[in-house]
N, CA, C and O atoms as a Maestro MAE file, in Angstrom:
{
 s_m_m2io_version
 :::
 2.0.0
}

f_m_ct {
 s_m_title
 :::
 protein
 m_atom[316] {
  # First column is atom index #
  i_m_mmod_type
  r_m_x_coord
  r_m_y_coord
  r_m_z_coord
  i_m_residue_number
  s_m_chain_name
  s_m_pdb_residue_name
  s_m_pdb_atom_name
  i_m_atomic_number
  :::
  1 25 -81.811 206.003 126.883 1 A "UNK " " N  " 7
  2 3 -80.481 205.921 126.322 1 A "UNK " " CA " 6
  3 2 -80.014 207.334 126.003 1 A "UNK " " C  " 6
  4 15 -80.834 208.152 125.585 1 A "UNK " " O  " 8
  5 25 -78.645 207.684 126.191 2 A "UNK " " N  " 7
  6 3 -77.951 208.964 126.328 2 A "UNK " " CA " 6
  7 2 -76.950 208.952 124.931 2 A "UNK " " C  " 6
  8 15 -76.665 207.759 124.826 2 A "UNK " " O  " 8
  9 25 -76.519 209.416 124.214 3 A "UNK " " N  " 7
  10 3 -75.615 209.962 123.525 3 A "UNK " " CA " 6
  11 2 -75.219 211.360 123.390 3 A "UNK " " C  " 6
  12 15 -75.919 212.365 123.510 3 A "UNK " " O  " 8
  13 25 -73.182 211.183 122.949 4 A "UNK " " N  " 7
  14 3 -73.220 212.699 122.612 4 A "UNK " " CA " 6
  15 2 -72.634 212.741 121.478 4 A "UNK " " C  " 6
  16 15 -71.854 211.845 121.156 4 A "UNK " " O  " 8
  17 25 -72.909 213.810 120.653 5 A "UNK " " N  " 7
  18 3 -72.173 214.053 119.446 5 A "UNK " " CA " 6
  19 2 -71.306 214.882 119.517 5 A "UNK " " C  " 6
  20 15 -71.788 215.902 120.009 5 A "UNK " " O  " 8
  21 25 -70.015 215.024 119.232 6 A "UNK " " N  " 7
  22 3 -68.619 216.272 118.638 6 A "UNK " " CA " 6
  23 2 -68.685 216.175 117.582 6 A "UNK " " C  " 6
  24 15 -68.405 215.235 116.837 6 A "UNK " " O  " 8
  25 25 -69.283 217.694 117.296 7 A "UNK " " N  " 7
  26 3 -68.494 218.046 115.365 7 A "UNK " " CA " 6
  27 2 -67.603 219.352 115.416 7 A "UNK " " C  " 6
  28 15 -67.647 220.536 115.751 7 A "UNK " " O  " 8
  29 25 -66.858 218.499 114.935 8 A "UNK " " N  " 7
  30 3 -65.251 218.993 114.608 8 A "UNK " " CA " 6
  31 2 -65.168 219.817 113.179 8 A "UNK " " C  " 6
  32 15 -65.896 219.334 112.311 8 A "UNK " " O  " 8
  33 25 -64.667 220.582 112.921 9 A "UNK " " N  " 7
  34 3 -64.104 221.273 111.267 9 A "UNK " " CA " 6
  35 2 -62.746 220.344 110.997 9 A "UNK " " C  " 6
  36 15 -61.745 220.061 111.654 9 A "UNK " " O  " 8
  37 25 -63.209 220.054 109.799 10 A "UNK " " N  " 7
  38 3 -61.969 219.003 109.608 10 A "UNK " " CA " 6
  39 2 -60.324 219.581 109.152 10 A "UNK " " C  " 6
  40 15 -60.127 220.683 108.641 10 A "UNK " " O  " 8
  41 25 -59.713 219.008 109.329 11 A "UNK " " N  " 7
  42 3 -58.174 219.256 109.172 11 A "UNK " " CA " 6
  43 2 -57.999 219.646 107.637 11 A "UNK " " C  " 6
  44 15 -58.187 218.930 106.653 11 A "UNK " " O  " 8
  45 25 -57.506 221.242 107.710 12 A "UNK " " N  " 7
  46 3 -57.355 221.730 106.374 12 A "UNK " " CA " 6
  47 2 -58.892 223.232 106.275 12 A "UNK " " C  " 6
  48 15 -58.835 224.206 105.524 12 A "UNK " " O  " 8
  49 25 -59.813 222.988 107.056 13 A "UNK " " N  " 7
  50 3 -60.700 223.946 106.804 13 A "UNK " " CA " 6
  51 2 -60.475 225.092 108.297 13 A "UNK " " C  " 6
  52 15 -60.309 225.004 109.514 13 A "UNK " " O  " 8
  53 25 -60.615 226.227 107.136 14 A "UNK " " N  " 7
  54 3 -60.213 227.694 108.524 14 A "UNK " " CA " 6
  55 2 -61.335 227.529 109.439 14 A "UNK " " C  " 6
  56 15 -62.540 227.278 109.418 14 A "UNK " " O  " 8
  57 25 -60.449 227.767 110.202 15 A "UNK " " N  " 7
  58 3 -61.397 228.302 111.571 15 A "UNK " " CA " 6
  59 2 -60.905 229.303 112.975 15 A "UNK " " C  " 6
  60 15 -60.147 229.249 113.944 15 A "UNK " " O  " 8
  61 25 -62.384 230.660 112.021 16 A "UNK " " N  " 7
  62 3 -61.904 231.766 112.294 16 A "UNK " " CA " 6
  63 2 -62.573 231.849 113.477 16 A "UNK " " C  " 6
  64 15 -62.413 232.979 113.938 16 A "UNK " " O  " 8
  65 25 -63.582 230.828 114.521 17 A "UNK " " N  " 7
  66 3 -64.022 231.957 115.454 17 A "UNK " " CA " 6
  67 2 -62.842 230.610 116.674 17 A "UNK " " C  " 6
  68 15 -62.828 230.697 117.902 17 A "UNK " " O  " 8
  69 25 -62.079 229.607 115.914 18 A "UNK " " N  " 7
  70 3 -61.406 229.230 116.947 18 A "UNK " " CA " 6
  71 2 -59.954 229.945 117.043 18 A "UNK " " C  " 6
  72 15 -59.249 229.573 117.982 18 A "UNK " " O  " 8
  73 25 -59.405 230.987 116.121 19 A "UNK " " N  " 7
  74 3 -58.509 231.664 116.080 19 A "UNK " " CA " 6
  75 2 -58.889 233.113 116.875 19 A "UNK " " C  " 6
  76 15 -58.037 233.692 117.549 19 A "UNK " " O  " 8
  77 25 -60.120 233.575 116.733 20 A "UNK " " N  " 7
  78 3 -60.462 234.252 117.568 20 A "UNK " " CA " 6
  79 2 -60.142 234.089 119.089 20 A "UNK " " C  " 6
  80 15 -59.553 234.775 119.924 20 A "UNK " " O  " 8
  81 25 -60.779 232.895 119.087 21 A "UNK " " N  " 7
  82 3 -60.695 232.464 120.717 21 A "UNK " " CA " 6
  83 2 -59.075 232.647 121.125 21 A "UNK " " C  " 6
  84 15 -58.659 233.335 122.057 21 A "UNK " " O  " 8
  85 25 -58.358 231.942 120.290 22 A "UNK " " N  " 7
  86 3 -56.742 231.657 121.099 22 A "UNK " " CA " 6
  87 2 -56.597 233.384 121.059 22 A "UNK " " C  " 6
  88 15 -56.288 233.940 122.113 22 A "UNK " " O  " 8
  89 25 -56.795 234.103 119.985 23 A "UNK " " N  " 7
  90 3 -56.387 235.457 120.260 23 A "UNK " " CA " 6
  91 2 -56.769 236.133 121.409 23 A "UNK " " C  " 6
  92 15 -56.100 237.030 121.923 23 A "UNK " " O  " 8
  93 25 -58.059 235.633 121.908 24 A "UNK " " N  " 7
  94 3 -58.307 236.478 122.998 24 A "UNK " " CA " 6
  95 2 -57.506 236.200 124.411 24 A "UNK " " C  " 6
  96 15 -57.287 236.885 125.411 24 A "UNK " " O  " 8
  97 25 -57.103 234.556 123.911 25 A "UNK " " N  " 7
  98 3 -56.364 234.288 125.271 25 A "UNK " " CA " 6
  99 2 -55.109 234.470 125.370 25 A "UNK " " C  " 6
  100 15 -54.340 234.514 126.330 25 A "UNK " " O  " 8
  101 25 -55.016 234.547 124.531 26 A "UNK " " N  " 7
  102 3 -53.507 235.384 124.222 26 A "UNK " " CA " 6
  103 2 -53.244 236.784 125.133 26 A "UNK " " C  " 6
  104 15 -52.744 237.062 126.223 26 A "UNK " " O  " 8
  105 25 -53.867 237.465 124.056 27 A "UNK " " N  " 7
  106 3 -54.354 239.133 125.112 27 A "UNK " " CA " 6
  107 2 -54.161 238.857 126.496 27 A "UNK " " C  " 6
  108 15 -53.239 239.397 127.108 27 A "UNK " " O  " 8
  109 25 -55.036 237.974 127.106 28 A "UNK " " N  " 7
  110 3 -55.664 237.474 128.190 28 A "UNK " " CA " 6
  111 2 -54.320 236.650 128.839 28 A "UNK " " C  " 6
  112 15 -54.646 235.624 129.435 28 A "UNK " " O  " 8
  113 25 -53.089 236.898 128.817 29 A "UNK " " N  " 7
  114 3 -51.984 236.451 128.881 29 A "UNK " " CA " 6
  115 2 -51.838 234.874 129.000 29 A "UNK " " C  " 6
  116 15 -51.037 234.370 129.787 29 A "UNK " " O  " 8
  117 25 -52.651 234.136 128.183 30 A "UNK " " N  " 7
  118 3 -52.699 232.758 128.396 30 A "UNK " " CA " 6
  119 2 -51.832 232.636 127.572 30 A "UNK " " C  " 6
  120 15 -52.319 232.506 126.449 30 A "UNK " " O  " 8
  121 25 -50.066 232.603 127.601 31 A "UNK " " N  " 7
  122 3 -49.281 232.629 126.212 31 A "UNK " " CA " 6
  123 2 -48.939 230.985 125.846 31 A "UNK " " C  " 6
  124 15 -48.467 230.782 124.727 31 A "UNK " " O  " 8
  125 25 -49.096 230.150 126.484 32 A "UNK " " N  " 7
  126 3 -49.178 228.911 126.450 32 A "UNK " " CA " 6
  127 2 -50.144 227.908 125.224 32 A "UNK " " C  " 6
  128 15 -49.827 226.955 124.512 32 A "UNK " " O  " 8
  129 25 -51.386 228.649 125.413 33 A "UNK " " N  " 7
  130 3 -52.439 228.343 124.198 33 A "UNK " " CA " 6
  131 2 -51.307 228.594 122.855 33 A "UNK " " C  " 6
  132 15 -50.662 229.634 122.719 33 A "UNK " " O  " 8
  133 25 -51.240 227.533 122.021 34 A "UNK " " N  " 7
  134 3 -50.948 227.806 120.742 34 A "UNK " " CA " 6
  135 2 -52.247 228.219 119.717 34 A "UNK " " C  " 6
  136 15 -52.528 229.312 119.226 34 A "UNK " " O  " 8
  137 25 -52.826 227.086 119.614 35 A "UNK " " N  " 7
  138 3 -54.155 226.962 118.804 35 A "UNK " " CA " 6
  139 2 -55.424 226.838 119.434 35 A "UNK " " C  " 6
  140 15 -55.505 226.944 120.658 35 A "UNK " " O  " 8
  141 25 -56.176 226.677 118.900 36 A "UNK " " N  " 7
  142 3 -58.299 226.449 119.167 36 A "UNK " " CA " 6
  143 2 -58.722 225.898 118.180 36 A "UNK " " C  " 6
  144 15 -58.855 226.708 117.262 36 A "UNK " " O  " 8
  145 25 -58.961 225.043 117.956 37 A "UNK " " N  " 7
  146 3 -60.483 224.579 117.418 37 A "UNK " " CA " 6
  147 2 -61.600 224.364 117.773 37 A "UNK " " C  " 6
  148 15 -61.863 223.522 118.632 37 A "UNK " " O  " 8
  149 25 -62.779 225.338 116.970 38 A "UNK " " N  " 7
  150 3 -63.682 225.436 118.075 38 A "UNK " " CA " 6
  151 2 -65.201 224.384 117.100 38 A "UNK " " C  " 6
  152 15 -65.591 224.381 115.933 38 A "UNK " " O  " 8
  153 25 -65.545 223.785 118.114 39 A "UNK " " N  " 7
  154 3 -66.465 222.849 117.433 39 A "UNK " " CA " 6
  155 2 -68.165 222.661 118.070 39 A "UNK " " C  " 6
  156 15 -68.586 223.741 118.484 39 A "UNK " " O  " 8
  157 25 -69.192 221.486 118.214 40 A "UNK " " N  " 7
  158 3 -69.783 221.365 118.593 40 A "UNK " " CA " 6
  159 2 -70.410 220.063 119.468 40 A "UNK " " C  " 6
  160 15 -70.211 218.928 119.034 40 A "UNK " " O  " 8
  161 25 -71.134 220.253 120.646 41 A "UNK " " N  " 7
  162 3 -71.580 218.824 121.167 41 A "UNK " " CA " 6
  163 2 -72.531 218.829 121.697 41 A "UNK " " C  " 6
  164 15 -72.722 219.647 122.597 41 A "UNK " " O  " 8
  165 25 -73.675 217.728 121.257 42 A "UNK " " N  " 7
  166 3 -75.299 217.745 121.117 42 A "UNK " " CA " 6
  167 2 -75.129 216.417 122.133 42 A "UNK " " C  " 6
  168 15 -74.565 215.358 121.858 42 A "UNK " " O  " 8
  169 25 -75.826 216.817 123.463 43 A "UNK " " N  " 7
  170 3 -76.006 215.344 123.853 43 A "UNK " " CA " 6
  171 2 -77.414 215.529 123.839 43 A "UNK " " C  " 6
  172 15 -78.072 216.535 124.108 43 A "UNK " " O  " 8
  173 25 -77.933 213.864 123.315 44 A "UNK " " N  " 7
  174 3 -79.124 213.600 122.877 44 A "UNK " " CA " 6
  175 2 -79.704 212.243 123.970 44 A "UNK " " C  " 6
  176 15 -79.096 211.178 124.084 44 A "UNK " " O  " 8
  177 25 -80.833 212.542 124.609 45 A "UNK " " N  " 7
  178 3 -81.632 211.253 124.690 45 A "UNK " " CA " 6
  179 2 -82.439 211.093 123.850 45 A "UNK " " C  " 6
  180 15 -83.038 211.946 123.194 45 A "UNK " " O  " 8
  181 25 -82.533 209.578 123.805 46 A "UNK " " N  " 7
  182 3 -83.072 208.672 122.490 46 A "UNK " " CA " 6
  183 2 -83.924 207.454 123.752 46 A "UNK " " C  " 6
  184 15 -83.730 207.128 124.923 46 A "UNK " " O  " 8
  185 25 -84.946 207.088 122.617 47 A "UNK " " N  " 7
  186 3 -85.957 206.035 123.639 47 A "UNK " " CA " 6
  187 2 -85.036 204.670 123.487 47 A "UNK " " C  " 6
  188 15 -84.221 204.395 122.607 47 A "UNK " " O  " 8
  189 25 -85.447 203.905 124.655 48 A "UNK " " N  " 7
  190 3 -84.313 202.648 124.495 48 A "UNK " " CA " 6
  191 2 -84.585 201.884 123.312 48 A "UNK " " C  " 6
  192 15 -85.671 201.473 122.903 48 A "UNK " " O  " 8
  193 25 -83.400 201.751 122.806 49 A "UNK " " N  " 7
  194 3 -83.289 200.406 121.774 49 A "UNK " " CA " 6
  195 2 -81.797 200.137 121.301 49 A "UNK " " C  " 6
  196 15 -80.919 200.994 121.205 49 A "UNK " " O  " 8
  197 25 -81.698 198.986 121.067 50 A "UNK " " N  " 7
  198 3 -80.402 197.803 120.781 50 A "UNK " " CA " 6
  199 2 -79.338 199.279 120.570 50 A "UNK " " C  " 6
  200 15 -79.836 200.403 120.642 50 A "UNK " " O  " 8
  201 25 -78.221 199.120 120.373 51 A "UNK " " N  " 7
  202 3 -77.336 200.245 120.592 51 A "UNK " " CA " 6
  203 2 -76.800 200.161 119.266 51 A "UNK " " C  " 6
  204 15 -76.040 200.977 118.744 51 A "UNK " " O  " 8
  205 25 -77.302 199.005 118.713 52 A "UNK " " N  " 7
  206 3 -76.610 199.153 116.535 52 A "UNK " " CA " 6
  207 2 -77.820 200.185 116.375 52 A "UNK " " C  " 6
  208 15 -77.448 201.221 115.824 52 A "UNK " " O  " 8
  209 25 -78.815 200.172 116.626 53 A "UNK " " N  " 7
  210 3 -80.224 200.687 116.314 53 A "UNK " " CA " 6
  211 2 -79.956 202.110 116.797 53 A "UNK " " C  " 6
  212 15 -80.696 202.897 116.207 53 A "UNK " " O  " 8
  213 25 -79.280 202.602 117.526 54 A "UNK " " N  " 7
  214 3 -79.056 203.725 118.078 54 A "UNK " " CA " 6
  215 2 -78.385 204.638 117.274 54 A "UNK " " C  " 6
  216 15 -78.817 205.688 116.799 54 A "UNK " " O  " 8
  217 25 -76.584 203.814 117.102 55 A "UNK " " N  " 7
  218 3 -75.963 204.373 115.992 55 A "UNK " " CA " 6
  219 2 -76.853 204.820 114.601 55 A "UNK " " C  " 6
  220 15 -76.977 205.970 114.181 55 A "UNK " " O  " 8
  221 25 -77.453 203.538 113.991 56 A "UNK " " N  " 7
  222 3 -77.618 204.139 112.992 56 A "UNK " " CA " 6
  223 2 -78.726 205.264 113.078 56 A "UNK " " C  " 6
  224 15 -78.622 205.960 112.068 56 A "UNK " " O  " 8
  225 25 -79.605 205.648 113.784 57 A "UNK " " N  " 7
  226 3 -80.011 206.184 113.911 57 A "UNK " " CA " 6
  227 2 -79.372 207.636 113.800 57 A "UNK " " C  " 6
  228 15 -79.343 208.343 112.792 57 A "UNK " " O  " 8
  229 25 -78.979 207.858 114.784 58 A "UNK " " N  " 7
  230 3 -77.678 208.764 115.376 58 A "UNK " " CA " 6
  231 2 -76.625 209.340 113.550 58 A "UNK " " C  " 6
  232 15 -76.337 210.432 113.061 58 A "UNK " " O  " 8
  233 25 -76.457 208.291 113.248 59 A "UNK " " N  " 7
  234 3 -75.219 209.003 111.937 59 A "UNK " " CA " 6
  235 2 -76.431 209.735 111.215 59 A "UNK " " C  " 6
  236 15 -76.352 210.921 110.896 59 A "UNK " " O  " 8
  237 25 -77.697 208.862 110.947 60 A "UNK " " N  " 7
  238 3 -78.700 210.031 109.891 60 A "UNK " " CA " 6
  239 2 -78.756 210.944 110.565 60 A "UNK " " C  " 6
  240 15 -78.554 211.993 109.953 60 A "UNK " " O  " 8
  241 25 -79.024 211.090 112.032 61 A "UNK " " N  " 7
  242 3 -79.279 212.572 112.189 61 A "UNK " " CA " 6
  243 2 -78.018 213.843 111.877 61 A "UNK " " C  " 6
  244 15 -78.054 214.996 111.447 61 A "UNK " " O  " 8
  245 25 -76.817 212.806 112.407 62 A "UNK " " N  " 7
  246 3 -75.625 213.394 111.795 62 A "UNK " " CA " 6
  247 2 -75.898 213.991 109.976 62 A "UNK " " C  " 6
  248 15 -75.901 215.136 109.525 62 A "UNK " " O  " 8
  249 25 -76.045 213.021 109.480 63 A "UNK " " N  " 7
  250 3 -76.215 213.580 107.771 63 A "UNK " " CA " 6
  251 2 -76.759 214.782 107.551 63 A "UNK " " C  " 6
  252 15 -76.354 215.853 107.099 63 A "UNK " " O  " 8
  253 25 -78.199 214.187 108.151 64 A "UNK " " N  " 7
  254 3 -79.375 215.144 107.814 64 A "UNK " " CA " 6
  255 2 -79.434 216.164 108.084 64 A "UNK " " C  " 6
  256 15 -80.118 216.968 107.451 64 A "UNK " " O  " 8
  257 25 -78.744 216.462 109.102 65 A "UNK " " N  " 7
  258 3 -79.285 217.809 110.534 65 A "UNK " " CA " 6
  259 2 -78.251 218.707 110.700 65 A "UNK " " C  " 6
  260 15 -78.220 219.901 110.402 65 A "UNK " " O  " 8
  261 25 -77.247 217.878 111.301 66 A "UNK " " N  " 7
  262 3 -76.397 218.143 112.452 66 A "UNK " " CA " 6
  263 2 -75.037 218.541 112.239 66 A "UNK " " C  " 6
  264 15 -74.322 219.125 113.053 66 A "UNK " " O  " 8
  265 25 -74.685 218.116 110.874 67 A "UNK " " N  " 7
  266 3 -73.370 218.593 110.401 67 A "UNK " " CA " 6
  267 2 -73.801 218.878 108.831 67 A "UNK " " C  " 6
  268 15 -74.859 218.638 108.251 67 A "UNK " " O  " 8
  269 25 -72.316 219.611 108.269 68 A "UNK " " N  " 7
  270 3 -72.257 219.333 107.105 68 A "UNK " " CA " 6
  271 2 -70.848 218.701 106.723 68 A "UNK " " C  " 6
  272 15 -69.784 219.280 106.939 68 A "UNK " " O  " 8
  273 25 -70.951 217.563 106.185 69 A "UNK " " N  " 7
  274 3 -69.786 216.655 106.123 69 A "UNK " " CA " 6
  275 2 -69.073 216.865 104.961 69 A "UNK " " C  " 6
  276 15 -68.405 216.010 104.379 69 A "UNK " " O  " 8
  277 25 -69.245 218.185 104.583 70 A "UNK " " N  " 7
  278 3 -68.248 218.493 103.000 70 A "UNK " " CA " 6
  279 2 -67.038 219.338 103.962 70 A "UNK " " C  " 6
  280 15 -65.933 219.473 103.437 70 A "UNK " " O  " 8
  281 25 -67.290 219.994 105.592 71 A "UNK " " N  " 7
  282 3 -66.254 220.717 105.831 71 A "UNK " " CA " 6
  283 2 -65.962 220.027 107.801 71 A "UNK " " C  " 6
  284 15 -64.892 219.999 108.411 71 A "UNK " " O  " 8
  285 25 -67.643 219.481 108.399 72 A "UNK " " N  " 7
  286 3 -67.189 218.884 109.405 72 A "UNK " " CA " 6
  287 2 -66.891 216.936 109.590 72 A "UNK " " C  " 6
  288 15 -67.027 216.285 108.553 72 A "UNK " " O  " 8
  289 25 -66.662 216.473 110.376 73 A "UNK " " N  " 7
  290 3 -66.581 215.602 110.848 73 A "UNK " " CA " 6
  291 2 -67.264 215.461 112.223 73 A "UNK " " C  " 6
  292 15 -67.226 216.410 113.006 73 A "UNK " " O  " 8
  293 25 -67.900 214.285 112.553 74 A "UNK " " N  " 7
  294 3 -68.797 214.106 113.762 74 A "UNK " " CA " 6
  295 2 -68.036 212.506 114.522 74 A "UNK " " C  " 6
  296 15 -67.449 211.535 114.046 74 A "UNK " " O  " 8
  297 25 -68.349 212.828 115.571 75 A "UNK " " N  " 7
  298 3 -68.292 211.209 116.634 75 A "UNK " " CA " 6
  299 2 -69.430 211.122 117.321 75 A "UNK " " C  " 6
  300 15 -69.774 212.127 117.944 75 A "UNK " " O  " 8
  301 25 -70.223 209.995 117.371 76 A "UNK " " N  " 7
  302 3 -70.606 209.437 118.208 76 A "UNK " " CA " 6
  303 2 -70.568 208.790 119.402 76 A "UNK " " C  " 6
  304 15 -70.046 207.676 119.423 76 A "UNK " " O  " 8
  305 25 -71.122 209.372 120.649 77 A "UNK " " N  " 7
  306 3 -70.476 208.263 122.123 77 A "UNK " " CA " 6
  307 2 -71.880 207.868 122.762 77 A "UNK " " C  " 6
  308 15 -72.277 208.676 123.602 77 A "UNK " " O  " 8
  309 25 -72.801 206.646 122.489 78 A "UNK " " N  " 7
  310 3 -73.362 206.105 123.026 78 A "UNK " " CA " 6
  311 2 -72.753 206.386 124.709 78 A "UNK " " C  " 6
  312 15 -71.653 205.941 125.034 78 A "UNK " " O  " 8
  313 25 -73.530 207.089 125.584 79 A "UNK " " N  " 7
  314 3 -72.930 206.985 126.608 79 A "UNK " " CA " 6
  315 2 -74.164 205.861 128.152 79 A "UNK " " C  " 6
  316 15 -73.707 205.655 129.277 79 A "UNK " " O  " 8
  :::
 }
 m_bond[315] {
  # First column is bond index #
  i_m_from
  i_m_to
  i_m_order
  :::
  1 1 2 1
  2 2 3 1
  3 3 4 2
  4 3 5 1
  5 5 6 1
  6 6 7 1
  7 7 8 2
  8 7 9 1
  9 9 10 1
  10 10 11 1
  11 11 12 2
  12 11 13 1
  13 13 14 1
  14 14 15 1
  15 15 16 2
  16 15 17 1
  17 17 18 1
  18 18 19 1
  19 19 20 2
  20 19 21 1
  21 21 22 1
  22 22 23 1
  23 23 24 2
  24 23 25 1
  25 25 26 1
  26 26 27 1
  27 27 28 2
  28 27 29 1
  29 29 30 1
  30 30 31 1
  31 31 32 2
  32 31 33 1
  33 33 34 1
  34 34 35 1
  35 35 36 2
  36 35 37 1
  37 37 38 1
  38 38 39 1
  39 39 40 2
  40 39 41 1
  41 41 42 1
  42 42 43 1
  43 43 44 2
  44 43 45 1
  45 45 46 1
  46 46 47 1
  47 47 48 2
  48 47 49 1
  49 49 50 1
  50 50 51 1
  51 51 52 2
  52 51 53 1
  53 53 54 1
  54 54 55 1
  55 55 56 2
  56 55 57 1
  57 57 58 1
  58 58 59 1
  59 59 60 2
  60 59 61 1
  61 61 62 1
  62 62 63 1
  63 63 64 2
  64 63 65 1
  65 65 66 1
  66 66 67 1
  67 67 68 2
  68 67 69 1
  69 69 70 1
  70 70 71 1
  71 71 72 2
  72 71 73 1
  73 73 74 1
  74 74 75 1
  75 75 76 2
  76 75 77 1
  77 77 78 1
  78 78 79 1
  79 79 80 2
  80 79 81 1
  81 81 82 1
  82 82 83 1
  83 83 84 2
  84 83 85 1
  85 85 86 1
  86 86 87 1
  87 87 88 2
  88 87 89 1
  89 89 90 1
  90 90 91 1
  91 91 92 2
  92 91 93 1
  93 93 94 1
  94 94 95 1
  95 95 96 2
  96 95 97 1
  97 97 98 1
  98 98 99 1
  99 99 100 2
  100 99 101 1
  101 101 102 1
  102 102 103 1
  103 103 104 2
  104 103 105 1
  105 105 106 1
  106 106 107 1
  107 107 108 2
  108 107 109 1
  109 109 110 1
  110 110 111 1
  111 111 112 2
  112 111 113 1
  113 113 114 1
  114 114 115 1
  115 115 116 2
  116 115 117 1
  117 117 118 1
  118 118 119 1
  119 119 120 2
  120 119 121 1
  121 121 122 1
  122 122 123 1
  123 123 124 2
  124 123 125 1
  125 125 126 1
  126 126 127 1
  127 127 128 2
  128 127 129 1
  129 129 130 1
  130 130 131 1
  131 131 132 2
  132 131 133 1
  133 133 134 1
  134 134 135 1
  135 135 136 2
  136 135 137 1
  137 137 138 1
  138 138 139 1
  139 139 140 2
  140 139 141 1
  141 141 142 1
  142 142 143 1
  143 143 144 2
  144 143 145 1
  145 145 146 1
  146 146 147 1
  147 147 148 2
  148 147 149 1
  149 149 150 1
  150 150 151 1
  151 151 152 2
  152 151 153 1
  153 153 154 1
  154 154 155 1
  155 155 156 2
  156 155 157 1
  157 157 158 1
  158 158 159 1
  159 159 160 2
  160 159 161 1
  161 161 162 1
  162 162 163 1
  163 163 164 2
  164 163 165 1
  165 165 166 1
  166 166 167 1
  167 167 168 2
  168 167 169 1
  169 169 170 1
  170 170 171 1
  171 171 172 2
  172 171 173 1
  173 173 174 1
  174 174 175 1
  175 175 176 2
  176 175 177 1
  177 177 178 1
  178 178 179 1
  179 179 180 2
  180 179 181 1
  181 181 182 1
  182 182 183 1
  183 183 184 2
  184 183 185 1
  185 185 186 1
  186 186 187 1
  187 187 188 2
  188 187 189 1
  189 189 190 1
  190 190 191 1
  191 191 192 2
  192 191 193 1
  193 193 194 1
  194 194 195 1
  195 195 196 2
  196 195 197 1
  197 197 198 1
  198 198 199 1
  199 199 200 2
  200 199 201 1
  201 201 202 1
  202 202 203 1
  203 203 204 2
  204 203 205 1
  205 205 206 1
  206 206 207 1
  207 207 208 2
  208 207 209 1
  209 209 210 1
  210 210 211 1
  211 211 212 2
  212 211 213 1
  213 213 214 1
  214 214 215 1
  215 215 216 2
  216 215 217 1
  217 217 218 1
  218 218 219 1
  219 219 220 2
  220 219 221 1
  221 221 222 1
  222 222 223 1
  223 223 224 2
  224 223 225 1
  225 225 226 1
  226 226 227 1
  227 227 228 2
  228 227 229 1
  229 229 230 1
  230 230 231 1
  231 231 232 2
  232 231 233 1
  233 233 234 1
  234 234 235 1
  235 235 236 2
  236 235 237 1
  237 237 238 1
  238 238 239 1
  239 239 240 2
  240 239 241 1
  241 241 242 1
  242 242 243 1
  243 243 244 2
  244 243 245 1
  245 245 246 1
  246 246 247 1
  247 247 248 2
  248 247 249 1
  249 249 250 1
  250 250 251 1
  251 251 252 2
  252 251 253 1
  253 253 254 1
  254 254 255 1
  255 255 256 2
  256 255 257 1
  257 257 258 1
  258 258 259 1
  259 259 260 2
  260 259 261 1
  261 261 262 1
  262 262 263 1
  263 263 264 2
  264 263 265 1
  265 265 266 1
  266 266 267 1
  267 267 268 2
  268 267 269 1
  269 269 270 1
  270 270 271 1
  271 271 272 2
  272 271 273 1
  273 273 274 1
  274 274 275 1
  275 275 276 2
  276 275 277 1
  277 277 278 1
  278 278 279 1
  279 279 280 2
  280 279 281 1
  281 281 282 1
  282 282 283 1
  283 283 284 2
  284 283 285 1
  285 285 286 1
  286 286 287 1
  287 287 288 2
  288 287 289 1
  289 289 290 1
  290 290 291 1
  291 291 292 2
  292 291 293 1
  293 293 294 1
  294 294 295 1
  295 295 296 2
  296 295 297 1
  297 297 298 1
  298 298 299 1
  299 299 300 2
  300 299 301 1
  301 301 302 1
  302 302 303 1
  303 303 304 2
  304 303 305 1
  305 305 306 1
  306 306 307 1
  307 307 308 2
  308 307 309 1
  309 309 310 1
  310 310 311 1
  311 311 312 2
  312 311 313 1
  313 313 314 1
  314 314 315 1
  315 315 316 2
  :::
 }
}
């Protein structure tokens, strides 16, 4: 079994290396780019089991590990 995770910085917290980025594309005459948010995505294999069994699995590692949920937000995609 395959999953992937996106963690996102949530709406309201800076983010300076995704302002970086648009700046460079800016320079980089990409004048179209307004914004960036720049985030993360962990795809994980997991040994087979029931796909509720997966999730929950999957959000602890989210808790524990993988984010910090005072500034990101995460999704899960059983894929």
């Amino acid at each position: 079994m395959e999953a992937r995770i996106i963690v996102t910085l949530k709406n309201g917290v800076l983010d300076p290396q995704g302002k970086a980025i648009a700046n460079a594309l800016n320079s980089l005459d990409f004048k179209s780019i307004q914004s960036v948010r720049q985030g993360k995505v962990f795809d994980i294999v997991l040994d087979d089991m029931p796909s509720e069994t997966a999730q929950q699995t999957l959000e602890e590692v989210c808790k524990k590990l993988l984010t910090n949920t005072v500034v990101e937000n995460y999704t899960i995609k059983l894929l």
